[in-house]
Rosetta silent file (secondary structure, phi, psi, omega in degrees, C-alpha in Angstrom):
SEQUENCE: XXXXXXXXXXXXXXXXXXXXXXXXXXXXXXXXXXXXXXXXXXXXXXXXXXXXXXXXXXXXXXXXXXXXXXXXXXXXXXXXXXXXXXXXXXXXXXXXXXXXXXXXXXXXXXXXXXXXXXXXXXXXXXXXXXXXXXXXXXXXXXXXXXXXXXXXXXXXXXXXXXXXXXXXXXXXXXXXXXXXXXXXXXXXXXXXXXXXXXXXXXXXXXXXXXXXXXXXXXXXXXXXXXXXXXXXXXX
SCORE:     score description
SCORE:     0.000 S_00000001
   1 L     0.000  -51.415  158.218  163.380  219.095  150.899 S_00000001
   2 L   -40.897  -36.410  172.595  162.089  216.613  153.079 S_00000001
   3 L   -78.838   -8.427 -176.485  164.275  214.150  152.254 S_00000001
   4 L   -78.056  -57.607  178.192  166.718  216.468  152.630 S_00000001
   5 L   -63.138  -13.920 -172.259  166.221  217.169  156.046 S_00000001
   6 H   -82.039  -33.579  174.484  165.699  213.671  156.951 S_00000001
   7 H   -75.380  -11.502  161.461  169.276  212.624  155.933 S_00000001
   8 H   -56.524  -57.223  174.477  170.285  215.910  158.221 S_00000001
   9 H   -36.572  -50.152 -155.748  168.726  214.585  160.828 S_00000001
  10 H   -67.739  -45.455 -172.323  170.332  210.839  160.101 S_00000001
  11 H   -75.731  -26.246  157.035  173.656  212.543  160.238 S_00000001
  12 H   -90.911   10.878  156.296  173.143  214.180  163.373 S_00000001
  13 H   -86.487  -60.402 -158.945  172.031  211.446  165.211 S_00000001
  14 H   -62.172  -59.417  156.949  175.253  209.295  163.786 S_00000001
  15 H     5.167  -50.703 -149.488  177.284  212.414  165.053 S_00000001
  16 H  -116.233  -50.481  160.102  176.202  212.151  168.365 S_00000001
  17 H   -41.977  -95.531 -173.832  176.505  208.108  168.731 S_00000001
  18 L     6.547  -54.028 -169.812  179.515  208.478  167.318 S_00000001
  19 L  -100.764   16.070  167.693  181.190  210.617  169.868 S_00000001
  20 L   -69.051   95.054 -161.162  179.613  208.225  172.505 S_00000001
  21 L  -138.624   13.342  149.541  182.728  206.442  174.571 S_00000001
  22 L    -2.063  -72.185 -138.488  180.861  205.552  177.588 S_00000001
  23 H   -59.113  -42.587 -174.672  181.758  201.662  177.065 S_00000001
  24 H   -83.193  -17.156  160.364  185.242  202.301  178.669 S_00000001
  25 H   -38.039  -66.389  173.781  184.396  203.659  182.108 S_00000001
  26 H   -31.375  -64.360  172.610  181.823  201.266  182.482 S_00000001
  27 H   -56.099  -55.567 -170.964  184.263  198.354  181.725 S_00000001
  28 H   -40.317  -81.202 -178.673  187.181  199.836  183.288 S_00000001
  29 H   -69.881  -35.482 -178.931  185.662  200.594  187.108 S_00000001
  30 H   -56.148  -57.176 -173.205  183.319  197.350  186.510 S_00000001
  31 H   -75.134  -31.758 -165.771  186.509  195.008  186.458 S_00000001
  32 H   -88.703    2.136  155.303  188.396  196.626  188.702 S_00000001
  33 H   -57.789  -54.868 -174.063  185.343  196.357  190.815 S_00000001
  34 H   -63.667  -27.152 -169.170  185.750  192.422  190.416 S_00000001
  35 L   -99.683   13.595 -167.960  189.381  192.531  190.944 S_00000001
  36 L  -108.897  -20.684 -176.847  189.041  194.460  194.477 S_00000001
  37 H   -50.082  -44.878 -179.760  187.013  191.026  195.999 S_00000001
  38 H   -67.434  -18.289  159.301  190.542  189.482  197.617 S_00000001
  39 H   -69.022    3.565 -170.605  190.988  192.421  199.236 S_00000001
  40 H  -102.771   17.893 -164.372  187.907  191.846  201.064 S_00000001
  41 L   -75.723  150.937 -171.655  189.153  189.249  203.514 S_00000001
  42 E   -88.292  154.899  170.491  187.651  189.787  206.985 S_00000001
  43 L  -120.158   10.730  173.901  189.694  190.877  209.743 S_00000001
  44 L  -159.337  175.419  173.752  188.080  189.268  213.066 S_00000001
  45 L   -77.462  -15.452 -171.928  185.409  186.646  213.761 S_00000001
  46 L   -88.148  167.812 -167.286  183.032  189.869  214.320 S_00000001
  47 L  -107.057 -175.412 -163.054  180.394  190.836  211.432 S_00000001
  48 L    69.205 -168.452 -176.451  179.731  193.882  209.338 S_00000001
  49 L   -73.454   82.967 -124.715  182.421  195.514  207.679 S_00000001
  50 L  -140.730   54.039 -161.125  185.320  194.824  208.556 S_00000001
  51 E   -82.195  160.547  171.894  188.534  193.965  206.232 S_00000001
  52 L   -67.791  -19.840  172.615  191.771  192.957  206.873 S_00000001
  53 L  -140.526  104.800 -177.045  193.663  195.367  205.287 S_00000001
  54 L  -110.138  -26.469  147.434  191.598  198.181  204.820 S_00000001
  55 H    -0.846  -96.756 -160.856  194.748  200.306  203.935 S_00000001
  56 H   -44.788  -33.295  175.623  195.767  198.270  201.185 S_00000001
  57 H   -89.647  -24.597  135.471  192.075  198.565  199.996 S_00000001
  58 H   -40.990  -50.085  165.848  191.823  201.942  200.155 S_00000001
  59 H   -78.843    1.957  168.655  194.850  202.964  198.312 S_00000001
  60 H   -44.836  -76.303 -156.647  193.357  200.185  195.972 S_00000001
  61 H   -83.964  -65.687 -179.064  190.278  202.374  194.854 S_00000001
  62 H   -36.636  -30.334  149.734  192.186  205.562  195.560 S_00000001
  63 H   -44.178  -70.884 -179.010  194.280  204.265  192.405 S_00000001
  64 H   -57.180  -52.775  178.685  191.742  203.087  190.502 S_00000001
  65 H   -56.071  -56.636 -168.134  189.634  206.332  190.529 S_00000001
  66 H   -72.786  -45.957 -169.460  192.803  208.650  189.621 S_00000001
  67 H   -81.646  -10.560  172.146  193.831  206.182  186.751 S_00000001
  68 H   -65.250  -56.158 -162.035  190.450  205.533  185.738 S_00000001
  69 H   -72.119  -20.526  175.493  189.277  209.186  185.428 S_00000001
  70 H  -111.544   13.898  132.179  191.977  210.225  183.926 S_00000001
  71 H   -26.003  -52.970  173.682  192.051  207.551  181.311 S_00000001
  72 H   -60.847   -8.652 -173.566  188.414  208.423  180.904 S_00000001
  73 H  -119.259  -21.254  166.038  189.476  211.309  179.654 S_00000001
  74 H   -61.598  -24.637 -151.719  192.362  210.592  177.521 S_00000001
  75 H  -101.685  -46.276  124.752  190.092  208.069  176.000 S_00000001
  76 H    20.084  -64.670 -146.223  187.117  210.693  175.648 S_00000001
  77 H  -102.959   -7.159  173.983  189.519  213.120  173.764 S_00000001
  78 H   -89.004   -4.432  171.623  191.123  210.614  171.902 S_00000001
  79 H  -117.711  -12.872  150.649  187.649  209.880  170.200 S_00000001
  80 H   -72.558  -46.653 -173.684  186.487  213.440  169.734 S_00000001
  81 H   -65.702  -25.525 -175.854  189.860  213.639  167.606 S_00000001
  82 H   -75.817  -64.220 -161.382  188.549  210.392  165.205 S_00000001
  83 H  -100.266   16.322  144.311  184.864  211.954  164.778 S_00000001
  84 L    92.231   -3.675  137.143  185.920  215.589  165.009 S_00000001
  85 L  -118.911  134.127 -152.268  183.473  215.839  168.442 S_00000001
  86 L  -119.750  136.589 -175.272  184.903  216.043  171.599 S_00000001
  87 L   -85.121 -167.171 -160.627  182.977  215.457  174.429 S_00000001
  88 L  -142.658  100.206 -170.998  183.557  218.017  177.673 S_00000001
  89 L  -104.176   19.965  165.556  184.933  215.853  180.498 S_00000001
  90 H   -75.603  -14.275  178.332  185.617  218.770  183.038 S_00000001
  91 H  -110.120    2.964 -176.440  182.674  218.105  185.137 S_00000001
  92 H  -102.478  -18.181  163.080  183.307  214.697  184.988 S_00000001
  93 H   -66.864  -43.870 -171.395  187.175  215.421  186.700 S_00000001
  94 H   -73.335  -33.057  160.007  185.198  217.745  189.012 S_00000001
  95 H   -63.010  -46.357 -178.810  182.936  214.965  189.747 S_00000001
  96 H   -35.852  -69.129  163.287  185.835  212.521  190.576 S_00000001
  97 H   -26.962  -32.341  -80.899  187.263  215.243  192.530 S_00000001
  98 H  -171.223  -90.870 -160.764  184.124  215.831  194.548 S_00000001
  99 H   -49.633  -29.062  162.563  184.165  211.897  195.442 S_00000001
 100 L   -78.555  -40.185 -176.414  187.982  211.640  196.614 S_00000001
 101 L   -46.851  -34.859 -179.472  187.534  214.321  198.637 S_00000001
 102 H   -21.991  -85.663 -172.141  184.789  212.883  200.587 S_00000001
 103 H   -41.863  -38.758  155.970  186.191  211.237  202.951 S_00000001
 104 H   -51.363  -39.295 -176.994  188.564  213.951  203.934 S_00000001
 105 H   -57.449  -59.435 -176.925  185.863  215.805  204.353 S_00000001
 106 H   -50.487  -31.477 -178.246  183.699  212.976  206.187 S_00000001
 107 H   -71.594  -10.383 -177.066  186.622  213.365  208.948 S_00000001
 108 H   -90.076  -24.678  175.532  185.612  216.709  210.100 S_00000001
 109 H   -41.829  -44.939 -177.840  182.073  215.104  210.755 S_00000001
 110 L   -68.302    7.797  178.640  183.290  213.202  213.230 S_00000001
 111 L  -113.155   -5.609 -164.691  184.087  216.348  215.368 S_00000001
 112 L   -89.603  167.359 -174.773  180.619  217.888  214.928 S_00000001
 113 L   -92.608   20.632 -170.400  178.638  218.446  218.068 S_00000001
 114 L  -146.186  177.746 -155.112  175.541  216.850  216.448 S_00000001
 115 L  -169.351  134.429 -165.457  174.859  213.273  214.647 S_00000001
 116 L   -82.336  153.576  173.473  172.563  213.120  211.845 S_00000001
 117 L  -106.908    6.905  163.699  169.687  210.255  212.375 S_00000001
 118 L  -165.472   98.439 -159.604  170.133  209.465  209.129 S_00000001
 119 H   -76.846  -18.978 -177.270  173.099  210.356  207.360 S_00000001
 120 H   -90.656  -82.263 -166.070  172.333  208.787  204.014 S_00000001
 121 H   -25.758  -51.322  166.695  169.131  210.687  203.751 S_00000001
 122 H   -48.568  -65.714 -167.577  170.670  213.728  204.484 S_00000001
 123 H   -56.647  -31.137 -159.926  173.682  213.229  202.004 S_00000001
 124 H   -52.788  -28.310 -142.774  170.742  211.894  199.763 S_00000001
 125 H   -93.888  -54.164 -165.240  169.079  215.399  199.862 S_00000001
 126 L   -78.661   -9.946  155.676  172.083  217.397  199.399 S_00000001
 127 L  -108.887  -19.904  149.364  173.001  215.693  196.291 S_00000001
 128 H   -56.559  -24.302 -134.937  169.564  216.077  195.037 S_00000001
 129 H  -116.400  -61.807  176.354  169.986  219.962  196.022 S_00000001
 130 H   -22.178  -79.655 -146.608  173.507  219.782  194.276 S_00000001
 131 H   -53.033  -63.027  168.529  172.274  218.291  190.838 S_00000001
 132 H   -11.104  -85.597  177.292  169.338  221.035  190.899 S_00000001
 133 H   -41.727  -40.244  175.249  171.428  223.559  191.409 S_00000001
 134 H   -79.405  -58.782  163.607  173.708  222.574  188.786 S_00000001
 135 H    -8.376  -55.035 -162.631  170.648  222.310  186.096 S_00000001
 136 H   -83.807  -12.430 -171.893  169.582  225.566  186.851 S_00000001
 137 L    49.207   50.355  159.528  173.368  226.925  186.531 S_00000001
 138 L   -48.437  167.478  164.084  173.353  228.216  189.786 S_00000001
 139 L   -54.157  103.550  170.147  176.547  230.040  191.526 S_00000001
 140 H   -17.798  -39.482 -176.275  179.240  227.780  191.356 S_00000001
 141 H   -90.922  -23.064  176.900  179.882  227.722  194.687 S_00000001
 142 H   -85.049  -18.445  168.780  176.549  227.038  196.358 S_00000001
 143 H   -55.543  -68.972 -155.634  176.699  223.971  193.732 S_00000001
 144 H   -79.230  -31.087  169.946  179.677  222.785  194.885 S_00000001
 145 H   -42.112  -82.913 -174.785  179.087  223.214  198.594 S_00000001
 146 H   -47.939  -38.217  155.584  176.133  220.792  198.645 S_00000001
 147 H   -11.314  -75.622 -153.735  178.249  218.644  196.030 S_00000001
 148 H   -77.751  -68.477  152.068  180.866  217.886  198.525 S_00000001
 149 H    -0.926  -96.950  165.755  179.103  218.294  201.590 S_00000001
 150 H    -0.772  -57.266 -155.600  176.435  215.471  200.013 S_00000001
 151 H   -58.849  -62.679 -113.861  179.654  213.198  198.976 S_00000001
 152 H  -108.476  -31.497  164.457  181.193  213.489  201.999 S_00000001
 153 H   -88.508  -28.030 -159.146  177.920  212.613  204.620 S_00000001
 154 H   -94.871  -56.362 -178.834  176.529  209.993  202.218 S_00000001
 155 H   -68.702  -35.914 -167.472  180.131  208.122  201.967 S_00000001
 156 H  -102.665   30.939  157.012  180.818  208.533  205.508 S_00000001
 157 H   -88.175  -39.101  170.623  177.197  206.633  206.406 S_00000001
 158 L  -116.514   54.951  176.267  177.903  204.183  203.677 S_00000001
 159 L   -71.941   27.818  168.933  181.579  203.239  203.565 S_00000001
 160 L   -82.231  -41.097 -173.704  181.417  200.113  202.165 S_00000001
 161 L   -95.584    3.062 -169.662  180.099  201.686  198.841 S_00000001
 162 L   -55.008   -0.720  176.353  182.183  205.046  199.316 S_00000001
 163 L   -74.855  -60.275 -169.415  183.894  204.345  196.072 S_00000001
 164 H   -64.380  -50.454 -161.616  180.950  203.574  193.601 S_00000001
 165 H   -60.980   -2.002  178.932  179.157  206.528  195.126 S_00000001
 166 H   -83.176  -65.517  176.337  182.446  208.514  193.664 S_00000001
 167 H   -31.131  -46.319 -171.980  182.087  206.104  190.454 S_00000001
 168 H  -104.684   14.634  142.933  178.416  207.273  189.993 S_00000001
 169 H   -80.458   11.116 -147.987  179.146  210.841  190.441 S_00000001
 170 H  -122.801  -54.324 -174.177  181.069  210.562  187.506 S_00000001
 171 H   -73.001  -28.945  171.775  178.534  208.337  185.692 S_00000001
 172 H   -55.011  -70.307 -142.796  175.790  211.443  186.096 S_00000001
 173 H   -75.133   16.726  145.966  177.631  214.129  184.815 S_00000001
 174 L   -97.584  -29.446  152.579  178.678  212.285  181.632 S_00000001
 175 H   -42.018  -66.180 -157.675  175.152  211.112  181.138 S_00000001
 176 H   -51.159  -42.731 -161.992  174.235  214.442  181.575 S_00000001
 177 H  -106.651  -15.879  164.673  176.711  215.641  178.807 S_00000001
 178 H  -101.259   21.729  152.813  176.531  212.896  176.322 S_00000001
 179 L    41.190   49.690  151.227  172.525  212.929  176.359 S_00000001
 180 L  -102.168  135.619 -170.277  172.456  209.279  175.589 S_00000001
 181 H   -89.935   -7.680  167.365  169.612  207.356  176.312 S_00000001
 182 H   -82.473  -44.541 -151.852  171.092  203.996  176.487 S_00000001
 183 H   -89.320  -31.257 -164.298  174.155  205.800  178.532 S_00000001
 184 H   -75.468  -48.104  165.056  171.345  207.473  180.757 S_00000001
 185 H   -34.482  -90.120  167.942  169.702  203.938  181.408 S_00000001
 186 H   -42.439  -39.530  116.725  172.284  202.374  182.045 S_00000001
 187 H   -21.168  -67.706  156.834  173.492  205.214  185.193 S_00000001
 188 H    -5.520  -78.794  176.392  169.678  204.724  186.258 S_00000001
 189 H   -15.880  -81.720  176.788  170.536  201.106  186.569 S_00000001
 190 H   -37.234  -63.737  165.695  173.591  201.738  188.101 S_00000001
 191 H   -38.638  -65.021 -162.928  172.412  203.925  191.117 S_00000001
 192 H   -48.156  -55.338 -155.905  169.471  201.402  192.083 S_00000001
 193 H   -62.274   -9.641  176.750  172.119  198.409  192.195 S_00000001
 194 H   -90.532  -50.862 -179.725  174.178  200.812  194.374 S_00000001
 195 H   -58.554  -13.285  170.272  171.395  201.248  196.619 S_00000001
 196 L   -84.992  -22.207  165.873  170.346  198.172  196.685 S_00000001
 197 L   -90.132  -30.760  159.774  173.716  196.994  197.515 S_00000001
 198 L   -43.385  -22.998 -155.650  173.802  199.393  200.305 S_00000001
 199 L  -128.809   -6.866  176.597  170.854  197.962  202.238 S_00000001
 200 L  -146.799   16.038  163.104  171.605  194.410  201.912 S_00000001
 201 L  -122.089  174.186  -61.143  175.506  193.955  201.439 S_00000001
 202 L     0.787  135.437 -174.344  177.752  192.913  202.811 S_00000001
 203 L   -75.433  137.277 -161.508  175.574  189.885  203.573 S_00000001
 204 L  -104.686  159.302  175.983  174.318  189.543  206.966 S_00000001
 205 L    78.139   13.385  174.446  173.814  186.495  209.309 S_00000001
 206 L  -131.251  174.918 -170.290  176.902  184.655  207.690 S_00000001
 207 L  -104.692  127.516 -171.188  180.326  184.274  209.050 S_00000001
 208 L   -65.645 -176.068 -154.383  182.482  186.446  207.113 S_00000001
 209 L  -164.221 -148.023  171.691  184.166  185.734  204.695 S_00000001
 210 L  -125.119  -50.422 -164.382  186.110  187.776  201.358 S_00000001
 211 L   -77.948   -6.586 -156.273  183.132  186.460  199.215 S_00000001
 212 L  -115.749  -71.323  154.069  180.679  187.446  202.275 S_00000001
 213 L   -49.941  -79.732 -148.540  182.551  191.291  202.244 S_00000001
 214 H   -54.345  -38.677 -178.523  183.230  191.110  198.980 S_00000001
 215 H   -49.414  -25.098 -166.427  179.335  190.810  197.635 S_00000001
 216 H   -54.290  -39.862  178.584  179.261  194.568  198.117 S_00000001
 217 H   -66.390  -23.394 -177.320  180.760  194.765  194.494 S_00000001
 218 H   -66.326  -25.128 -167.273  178.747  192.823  192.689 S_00000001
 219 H   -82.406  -76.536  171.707  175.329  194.102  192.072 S_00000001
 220 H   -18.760  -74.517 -172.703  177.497  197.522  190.859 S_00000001
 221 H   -40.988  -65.017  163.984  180.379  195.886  189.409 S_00000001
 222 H    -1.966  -85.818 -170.532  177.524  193.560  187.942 S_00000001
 223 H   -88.161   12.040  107.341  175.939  196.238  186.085 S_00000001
 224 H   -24.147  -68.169 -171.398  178.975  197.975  184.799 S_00000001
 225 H   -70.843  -37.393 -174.051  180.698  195.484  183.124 S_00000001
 226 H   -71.090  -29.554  175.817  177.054  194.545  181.324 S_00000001
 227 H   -80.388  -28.452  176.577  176.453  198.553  180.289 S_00000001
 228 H   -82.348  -24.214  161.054  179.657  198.508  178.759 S_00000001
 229 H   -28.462  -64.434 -173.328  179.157  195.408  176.860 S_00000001
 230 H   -76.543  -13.689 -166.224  176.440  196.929  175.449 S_00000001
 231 H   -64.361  -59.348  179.875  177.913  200.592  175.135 S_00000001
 232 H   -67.651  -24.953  164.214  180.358  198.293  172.475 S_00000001
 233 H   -83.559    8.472  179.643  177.930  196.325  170.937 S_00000001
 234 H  -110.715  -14.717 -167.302  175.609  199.511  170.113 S_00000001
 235 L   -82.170    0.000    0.000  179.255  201.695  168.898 S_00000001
């Protein structure tokens, strides 16, 4: 009986790997992180952020995000159909969703009759309040309010990184739902190197440059491309 249960066990662990498909997000927004640096050419002699085209680099990532996510999800449901579980990628569209919006959103800010004294804290708190609230299966709508809300002050405090922070709402809620502990790490990771990229990239005290703008991606990109590596060397 024991032995019985042990090989139950065995199979429902392999189950659950199995239906693991992480590895192509990860790659997927990690290179096209890498391939977004020439767009990163400064656009005066003055520092901070400041590109040359920031158009062109916007509908860049506006691109990338719709064909990534919904790749991620073709590729998702095309690998639930092989091991006969399919993972539930609706909160991970809703995340996406959430993260384009932002910015529209971020535009009404600029009209309010008050100014936050720290707008990343604030979004910080309000996506803490969010994720809660979604745990707890709160009202949908008091979810998504702080959701967007969150997105939408936290990208338009940090817009250098307003992308990834879209990328790693997307990287929770598929953590969340394929309850992998490698996949969960690895988002962990991911956050710090975005925050960490936040506070000290673009690089300051240098004359800009595309590789001087461009460092924003790397720390992220960085640890993307390296989670998916492994996401394929553990499937």
């Amino acid at each position: 009986m024991a032995d019985l249960l042990g090989d139950l066990a065995k199979l429902r662990r392999r189950a659950r790997e199995d239906r693991h498909a992480y590895s192509f997000p990860l790659l997927f927004f990690g290179v096209a992180s890498f391939l977004a640096v020439p767009l990163h050419a400064p656009g005066s002699a003055s520092r901070g952020f400041d590109v040359r085209h920031p158009v062109a680099l916007g509908v860049y990532w506006t691109a990338v995000l719709v064909v990534g996510g919904l790749a991620t999800v073709w590729w998702y449901r095309g690998r639930g159909a092989r091991v006969g579980i399919e993972t539930s990628t609706g909160g991970y569209l809703g995340a996406l969703a959430i993260g384009l919006s932002g910015p529209v959103v971020g535009l009404a800010l600029d009209h309010l009759p008050f100014r936050f004294s720290s707008g990343t804290a604030v979004g910080l708190i309000l996506l803490a309040a969010a994720t809660v609230l979604w745990r707890w299966k709160a009202p949908r709508a008091a979810t998504l309010t702080a959701a967007v809300l969150g997105t939408a002050v936290l990208q338009h405090d940090q817009p250098a990184i307003g992308q990834f922070i879209t990328i790693g709402l997307g990287l929770v809620v598929l953590a969340a739902v394929e309850r992998s502990t490698r996949f969960t790490t690895i988002t962990a990771a991911y956050l710090v190197a975005l925050c960490v990229s936040a506070g000290f990239t673009p690089l300051e005290g240098v004359t800009p440059s595309t590789w001087s703008l461009g460092s924003v991606v790397v720390l992220p990109g960085l640890v993307l491309v390296v989670g998916g590596l492994a996401g394929l060397r553990r499937g």
